[in-house]
N, C-alpha and C positions, 0 to 999 in steps of 0.2 A: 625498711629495706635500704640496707645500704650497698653499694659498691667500690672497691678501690681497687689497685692494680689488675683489675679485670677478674677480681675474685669480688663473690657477690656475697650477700649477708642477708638472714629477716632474726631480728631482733624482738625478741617478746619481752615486751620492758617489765610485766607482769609476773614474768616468772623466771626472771634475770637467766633467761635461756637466749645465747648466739647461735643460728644454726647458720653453718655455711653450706651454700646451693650449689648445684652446677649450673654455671651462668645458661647455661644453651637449652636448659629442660626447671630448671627450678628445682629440682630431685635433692633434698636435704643430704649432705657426704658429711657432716660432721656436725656434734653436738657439743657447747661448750658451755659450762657453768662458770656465771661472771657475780654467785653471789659471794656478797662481803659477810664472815661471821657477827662484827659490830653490829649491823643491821639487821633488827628483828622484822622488821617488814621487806618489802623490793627494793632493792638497792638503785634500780630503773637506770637501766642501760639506755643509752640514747644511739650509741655511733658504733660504727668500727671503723678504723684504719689500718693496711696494712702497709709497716714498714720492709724498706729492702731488704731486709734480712728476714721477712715470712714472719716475724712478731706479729699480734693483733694488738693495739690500742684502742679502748673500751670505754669514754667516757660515761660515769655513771651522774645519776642527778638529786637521788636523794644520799650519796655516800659524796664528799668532795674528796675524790679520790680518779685518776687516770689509770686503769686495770690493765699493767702490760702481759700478754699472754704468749707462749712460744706455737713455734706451728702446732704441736701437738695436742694446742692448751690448758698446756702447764703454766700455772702461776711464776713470772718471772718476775713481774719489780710490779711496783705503782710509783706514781706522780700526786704526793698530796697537794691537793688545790687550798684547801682550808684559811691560809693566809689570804687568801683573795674578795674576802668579803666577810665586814664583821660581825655576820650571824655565824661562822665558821664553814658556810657552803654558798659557793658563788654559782650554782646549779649550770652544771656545764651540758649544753644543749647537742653539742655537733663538735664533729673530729676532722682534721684533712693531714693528712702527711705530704710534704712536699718535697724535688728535690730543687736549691736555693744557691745566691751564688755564696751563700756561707755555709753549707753543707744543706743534710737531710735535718728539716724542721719540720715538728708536730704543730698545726696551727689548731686550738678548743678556742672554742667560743662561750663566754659568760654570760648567761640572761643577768645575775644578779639580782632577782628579784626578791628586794628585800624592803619591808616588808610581802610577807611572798601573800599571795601571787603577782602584788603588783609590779608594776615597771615605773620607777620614782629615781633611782639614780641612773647611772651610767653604766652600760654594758661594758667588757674587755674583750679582747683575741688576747687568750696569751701565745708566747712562741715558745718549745720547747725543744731543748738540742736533742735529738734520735738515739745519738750516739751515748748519750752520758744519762739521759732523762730528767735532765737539768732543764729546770724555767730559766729564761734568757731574757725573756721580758715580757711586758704588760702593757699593750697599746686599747687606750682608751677608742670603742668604737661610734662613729659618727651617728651613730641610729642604737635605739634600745630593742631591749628583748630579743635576740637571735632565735629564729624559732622553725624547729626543723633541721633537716642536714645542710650544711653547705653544698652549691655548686662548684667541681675545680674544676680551671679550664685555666690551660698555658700559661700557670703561674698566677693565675688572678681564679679568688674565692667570692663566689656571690652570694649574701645572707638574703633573706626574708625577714626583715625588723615590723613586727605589728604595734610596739609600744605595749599597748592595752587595748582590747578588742572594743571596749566599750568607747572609745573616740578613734574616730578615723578621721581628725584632722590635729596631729601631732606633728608637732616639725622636724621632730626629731625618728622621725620613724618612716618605714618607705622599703627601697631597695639599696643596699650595700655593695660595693666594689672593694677589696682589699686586694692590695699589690702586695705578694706574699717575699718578694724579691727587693722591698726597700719597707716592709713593714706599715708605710700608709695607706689612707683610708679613705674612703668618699660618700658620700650616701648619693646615689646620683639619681633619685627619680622617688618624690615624696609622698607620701601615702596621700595629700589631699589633695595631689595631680592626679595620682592615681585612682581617687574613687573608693577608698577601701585599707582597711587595713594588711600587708601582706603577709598571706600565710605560708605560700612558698612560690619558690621563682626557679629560671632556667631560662637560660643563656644559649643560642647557636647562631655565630656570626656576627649581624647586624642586626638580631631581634631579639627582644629580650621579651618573656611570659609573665604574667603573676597571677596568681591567685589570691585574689581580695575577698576578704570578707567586711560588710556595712557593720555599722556600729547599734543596731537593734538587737535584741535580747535573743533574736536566733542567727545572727550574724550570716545573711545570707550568701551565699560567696557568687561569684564574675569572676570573670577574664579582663585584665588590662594589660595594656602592651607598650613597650618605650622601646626606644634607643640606643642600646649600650656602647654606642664605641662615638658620640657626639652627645656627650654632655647628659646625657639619659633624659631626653626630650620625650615625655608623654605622647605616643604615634594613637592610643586609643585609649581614654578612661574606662571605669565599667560601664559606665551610662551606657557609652557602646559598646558594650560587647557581647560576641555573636553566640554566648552561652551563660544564660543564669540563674541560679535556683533559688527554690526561697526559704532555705535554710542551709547548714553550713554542707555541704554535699560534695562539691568539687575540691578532689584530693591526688593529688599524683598527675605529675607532668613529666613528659619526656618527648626528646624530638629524635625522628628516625627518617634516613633518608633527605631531609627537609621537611619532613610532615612531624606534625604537633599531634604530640597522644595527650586525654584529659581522662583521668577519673573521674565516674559522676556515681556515689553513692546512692541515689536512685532508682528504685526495682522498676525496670519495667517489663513488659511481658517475657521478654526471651531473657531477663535475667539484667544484670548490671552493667551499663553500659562504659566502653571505655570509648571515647568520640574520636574520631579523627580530623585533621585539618591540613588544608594545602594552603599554598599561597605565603606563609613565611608570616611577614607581617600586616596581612591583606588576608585574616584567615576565611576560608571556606570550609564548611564541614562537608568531607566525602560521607559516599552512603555505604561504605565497607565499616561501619560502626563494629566494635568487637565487645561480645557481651559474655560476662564472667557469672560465675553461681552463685562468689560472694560479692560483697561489696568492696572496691579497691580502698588500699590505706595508700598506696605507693605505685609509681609505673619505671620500671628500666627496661631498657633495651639491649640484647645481648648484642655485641658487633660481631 
C-alpha cells in the first residue's frame, strides 16, 4: 500500500499489477502493468511515487530498473539502477518523490543485498533529478537493509533498517532520519535500544512507532517507541510494549487524529484485528478495536 500526493496505491508485487484506489473507499479506479519483458519471472514492484506532473515511479526489485509511467500508464522512460551494486541489482526496496531546495528529487532506497538475501555491505538513497531522470547521487546510508516503504514528513524520510532478522543487536541497524533537503543522514534510535529488529516505523510529532521483530526463528514482533525530534532516545523497548505476538503478525501502522492504528495478523473471533491506541507516546489500547475479514499487510488513513 502505498500513498503519495494523496493518491493511494496496493501493489501486488506477485503479479507486477499497480492498482490505484480511491483514497476515501479503497474502490480500485485504475489498473497498471509494471511488467518488464527481460524478466521471466515478477519483476516485484515495491513502491509508487507520484511526480508533479501525474508520472508514476515504480521501483522494481528483482529488475534494477526505476519504471516511469504517465498518468495513463503508459510506459514513459526508466531509471537503470544496475551500476549500483556488483551483482547488477542493488534491490531497490522504497520510492519518495520530494519537492527540494534544488528542485523535484526522486529519493530509492537500496537494500543491496548482496550476497542476497543477506545484509553484509552498505545500503544507498540514491537521488534522482524528476525532471531529466538523471541519478544525481549516491549517499551511503547510516543503517542497512531498507525494508518496506519510507515515511515522508516535511522534507525528512524515515527508513525501518532490520540489517538481518536473524540478530537484533546490529549497530548498524535501527531507525533512519534522512534530510531529503541537504542529502544527510542519521540513524537515530538502534535496534539493540530498541528491542528488535525494525520492520517498519512511523513518525507523528514528537513520537516515533516501530515495529520489531526478536531474532528467533519466528521473529516475534512488539511495539517500540523513541523520540524523534531529540536525539531518537528509546521512550519504550519491546520489553515494554503494550502489544506482542509470538510470531511475526504486527504489520501496518498509521496514526489518525493522534491515535496509533496497528495491524495484528491474528484471527480472532470477529475477524482480524486492527488495535487502536491513545495517549501518543504513553499508548493505551481503546476498545473501538476495528476488525477486518482478511488479514492486514498495510494501514493508511484517508485525510
Amino acid at each position: 500500500l502505498s500513498v503519495s500526493r494523496g493518491r493511494a496505491f496496493f501493489v501486488a508485487r506477485d503479479t507486477d499489477t499497480v492498482f490505484e484506489l480511491d483514497p476515501t473507499c479503497g474502490t480500485p479506479t485504475q489498473q497498471l502493468d509494471v511488467h518488464q519483458a527481460s524478466q521471466t519471472g515478477t519483476s516485484d514492484p515495491q513502491d509508487v511515487a507520484v511526480a508533479s506532473d501525474g508520472s508514476l515511479w515504480v521501483p522494481l526489485f528483482q529488475v534494477p530498473e526505476v519504471v516511469i509511467l504517465s498518468t495513463s500508464g503508459a510506459l514513459v522512460g526508466t531509471v537503470d539502477l544496475s551500476p549500483y551494486d556488483s551483482d547488477g541489482n542493488p534491490d531497490a526496496t522504497a520510492i519518495a518523490i520530494v519537492d527540494t531546495p534544488a528542485g523535484e528529487k526522486a529519493f530509492v532506497a537500496l537494500a543491496r543485498l548482496n550476497p542476497y538475501p543477506t545484509s553484509v555491505q552498505p545500503s544507498w538513497m540514491l537521488r534522482i533529478d524528476v525532471a531529466t531522470a538523471t541519478v544525481e547521487a549516491s549517499v551511503v546510508l547510516a543503517g542497512r537493509n531498507p525494508f518496506g516503504t519510507m515515511q515522508s514528513s516535511e522534507g525528512i524520510l524515515w527508513l525501518a533498517e532490520p540489517g538481518n532478522f536473524d540478530d537484533a543487536t546490529e549497530p548498524d541497524a535501527g531507525v533512519e532520519r534522512f534530510d531529503t533537503s541537504t542529502s544527510t543522514t542519521t540513524l537515530v534510535a538502534h535496534e539493540a535500544d530498541l528491542g528488535g529488529s525494525v520492520a517498519e516505523v512511523s513518525v507523528s510529532g514528537g513520537c516515533g512507532v516501530a515495529i520489531v521483530a526478536d531474532a528467533s526463528s519466528v521473529n516475534a514482533t512488539s511495539l517500540a517507541l523513541f523520540d524523534p525530534t531529540h536525539g531518537g532516545a528509546v521512550l519504550a523497548p519491546a520489553s515494554g510494549s503494550p502489544l506482542a505476538t509470538a510470531g511475526f503478525d504486527l504489520e501496518g501502522l498509521a496514526w489518525s487524529g493522534g491515535a496509533l492504528l496497528v495491524g495484528d495478523r491474528r484471527r480472532a473471533s470477529s475477524g482480524y484485528p486492527v488495535h487502536v491506541f491513545d495517549g501518543a507516546c504513553t499508548p493505551v489500547e481503546r476498545a473501538d478495536t476495528v476488525f477486518l475479514p482478511l488479514p492486514p499487510i498495510a494501514v493508511a488513513v484517508a485525510e
